[in-house]
C-alpha positions in Angstrom: 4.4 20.6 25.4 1.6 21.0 23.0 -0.3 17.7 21.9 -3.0 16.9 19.2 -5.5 15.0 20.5 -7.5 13.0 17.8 -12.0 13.3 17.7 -13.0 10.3 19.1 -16.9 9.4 18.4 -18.5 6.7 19.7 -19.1 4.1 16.9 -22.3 1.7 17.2 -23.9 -1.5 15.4 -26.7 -1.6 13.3 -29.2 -5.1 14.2 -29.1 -7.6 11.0 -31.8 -6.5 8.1 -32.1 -8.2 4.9 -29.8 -7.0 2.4 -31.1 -4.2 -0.1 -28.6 -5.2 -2.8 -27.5 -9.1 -2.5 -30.6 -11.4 -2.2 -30.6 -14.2 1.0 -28.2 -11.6 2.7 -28.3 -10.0 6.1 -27.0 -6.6 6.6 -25.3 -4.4 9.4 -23.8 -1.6 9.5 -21.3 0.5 12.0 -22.4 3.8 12.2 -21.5 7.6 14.4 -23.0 10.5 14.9 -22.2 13.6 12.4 -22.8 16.6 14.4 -20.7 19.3 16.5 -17.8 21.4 15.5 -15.7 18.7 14.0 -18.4 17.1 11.8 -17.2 18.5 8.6 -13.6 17.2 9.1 -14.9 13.6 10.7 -16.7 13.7 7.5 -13.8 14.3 5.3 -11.9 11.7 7.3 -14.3 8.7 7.5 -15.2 9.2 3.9 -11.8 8.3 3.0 -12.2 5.1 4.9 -15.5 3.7 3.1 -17.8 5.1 5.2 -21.4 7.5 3.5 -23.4 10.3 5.1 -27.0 9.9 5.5 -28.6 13.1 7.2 -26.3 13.5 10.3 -25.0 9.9 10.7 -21.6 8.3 9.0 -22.0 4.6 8.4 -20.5 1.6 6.7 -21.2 -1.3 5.6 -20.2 -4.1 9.0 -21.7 -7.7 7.9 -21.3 -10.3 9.9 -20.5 -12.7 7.3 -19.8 -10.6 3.9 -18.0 -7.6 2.8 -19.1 -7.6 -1.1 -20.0 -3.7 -0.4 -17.2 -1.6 -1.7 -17.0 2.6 -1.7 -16.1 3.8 -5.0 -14.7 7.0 -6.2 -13.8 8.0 -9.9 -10.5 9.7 -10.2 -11.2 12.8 -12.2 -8.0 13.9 -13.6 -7.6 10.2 -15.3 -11.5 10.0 -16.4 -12.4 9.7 -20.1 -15.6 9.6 -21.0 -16.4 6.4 -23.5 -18.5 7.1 -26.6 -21.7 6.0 -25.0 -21.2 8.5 -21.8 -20.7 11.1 -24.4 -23.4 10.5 -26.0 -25.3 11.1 -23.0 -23.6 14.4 -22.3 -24.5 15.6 -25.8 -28.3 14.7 -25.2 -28.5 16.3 -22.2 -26.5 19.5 -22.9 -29.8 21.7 -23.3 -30.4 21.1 -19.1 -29.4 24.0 -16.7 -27.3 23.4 -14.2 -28.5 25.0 -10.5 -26.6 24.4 -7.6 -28.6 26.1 -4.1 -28.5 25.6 -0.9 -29.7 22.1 1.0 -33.2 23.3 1.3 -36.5 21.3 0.0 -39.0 22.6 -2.4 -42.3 21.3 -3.4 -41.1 20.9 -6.8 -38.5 18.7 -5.5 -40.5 16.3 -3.9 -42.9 16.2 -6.6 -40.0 14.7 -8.8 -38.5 12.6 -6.0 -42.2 11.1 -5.8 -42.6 10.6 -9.5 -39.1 8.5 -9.8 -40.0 6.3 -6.7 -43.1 5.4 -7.8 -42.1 4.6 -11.5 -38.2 3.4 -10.2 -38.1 2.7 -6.3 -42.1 1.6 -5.5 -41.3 -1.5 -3.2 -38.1 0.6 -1.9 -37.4 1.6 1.8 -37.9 5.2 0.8 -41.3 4.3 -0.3 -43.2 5.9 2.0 -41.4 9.0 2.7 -43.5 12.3 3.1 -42.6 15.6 2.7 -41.4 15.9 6.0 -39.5 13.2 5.9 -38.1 14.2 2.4 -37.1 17.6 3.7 -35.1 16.2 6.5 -33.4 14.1 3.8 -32.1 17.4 1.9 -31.8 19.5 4.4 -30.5 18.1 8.1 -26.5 18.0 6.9 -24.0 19.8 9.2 -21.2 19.3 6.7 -21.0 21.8 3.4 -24.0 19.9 1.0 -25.5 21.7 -1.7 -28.7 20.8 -3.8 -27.7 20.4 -7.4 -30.5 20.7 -9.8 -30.6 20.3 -13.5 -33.6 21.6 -15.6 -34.9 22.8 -19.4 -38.2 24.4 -20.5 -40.1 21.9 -19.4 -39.0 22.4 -16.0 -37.3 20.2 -13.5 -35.5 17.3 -14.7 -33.2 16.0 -12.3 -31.7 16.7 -8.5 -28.3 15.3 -6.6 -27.5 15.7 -3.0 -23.9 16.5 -3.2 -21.6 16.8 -0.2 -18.4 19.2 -0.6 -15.3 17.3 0.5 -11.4 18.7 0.9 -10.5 15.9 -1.8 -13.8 15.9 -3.8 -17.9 15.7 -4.1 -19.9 13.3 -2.7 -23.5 12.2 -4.4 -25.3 11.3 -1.7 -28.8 10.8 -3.8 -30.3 11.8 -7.1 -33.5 11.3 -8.8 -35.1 12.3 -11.7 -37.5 12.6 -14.4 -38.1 8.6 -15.3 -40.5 9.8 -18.1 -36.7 11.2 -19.8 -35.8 6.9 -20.3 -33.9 8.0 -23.1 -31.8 10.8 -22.0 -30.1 8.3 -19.2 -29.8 11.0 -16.7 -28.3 8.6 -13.8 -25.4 8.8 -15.5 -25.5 12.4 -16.9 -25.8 13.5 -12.9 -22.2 11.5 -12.5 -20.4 12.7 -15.5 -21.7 16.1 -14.9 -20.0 15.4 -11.4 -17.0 14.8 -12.9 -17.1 17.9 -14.7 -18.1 20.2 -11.8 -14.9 18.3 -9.4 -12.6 19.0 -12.4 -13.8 22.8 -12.9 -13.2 23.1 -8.8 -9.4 21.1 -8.7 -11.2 18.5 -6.9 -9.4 14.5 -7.3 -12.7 12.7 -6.9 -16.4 11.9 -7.3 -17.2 9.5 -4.4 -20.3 7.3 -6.2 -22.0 5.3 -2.8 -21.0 1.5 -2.9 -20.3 -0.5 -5.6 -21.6 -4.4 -5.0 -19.9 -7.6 -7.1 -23.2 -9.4 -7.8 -25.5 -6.8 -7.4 -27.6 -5.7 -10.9 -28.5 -2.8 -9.0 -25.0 -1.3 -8.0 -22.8 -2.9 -11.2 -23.6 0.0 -12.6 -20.9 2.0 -11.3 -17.9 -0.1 -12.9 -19.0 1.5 -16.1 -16.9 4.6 -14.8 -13.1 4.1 -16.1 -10.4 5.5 -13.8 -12.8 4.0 -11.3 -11.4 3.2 -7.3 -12.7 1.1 -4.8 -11.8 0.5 -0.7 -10.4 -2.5 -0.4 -9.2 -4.4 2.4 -8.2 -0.7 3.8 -6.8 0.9 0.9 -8.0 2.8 -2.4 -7.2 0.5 -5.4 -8.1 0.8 -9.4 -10.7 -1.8 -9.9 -8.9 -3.7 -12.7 -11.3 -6.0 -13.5 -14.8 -6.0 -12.1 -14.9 -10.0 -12.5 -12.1 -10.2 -10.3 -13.8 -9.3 -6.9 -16.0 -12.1 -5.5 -19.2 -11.2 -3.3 -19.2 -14.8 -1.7 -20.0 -14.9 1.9 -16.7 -15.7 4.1 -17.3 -15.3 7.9 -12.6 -15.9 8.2 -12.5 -12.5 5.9 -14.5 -10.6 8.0 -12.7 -8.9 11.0 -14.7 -8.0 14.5 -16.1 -5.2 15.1 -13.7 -4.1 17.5 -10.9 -4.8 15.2 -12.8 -2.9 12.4 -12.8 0.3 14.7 -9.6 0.0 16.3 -8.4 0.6 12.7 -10.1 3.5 11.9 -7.8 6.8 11.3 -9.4 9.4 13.5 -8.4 13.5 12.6 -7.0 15.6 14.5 -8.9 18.1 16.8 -7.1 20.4 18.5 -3.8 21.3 20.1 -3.6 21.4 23.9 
């Protein structure tokens, strides 16, 4: 008899930080490692259960007493841009669309230098170096690709996109912050959406989306927008509607929190 027997990492627990997004917070997050034969389709799978990629770990969100953090993906075929967002496509409709392999260029990091310093000064990726940066873009053992967008004044803007089996992934962008007025934060996403629906792909997975946070609400500007939700994808309705309050009796233990995770298939024996 032939059996499938499921990849089975070993999930670990992040020590309490303070909270990037939600101020008097303490984070923590449950995290694996991304790497071997199977990383592409642990990728695909975990995505679909809230968790992110950064470099070759998956993570998500596991605090002790809060789960305001909420993956969001916009569902492409029902996406309609509003008259602001097209707005912003028109303005930006002279850039050049570049998509290359995950590899780091000097020109790169000059830009993702000039945005943290103007955007992101007191941020944890304050201090990265070129080094450092380059591992960022280019230590992915899933299908990534660098997407750049530029004009005649050269480059304007650059997403890390991951390349799912139900969609794209923007794992970081940056850009010209000198361009204010061409809003190209949310060009890169409805470009996104454009490049999923020219490749059949459902969805553009945006990061986390945080009730309370000034620096994630951004992202219920989206119609046709989806969050993960007490373990399923739901429309967001209204964004009022989800509370960021702390409640310790909402929050399940970790070994609950893995014992539910859906695990793919690796191989038959």
């Amino acid at each position: 008899m032939r059996h499938t027997l499921p990849i089975a990492p070993q999930f670990y627990v992040t020590a309490p930080q303070p909270c990037p997004y939600l101020d008097g917070r303490m984070e923590r997050k449950l995290f694996t490692a991304l790497q071997g034969d199977h990383a592409q389709r642990l990728n695909d799978g975990l995505s679909k259960q809230g968790f992110r990629r950064s470099q070759n770990v998956l993570y998500r969100p596991s605090c002790a007493d809060c789960s305001a953090c909420l993956s969001a993906r916009i569902r492409v075929a029902d996406f309609q841009p509003n008259r602001t967002q097209r707005r912003v496509l028109k303005r930006n409709a002279y850039l050049r669309r570049n998509p290359t392999a995950p590899w780091a260029t000097e020109d790169q990091y000059a830009l993702f230098r000039r945005y943290l310093d103007a955007r992101h000064a007191d941020g944890g990726m304050a201090d990265m170096d070129i080094f450092e940066f380059a591992a960022m873009i280019e230590e992915t053992p899933i299908r990534s690709r660098v997407v750049e967008y530029g004009g005649d004044d050269g480059l304007a803007a650059v997403c890390l996109t991951d390349l799912f089996d139900d969609g794209l992934s923007m794992v970081y962008s940056f850009y010209d912050p000198d361009l204010v007025d061409n809003s190209l934060g949310s060009f890169l996403i409805l470009d996104h959406v454009n490049i999923a629906r020219e490749a059949g792909l459902p969805y553009v997975y945006l990061g986390y989306w945080v009730p309370g946070s000034r620096k994630m609400g951004y992202k219920a500007n989206y119609n046709a927008l989806e969050i993960y939700k007490n373990g399923v994808w739901q429309d967001i309705g209204a964004p009022a509607d989800h509370d960021s309050a702390r409640n310790p009796a909402l929050v399940e233990p970790i070994s609950e929190q893995v014992a539910r995770i859906a695990l793919p298939e690796a191989r038959r024996v």
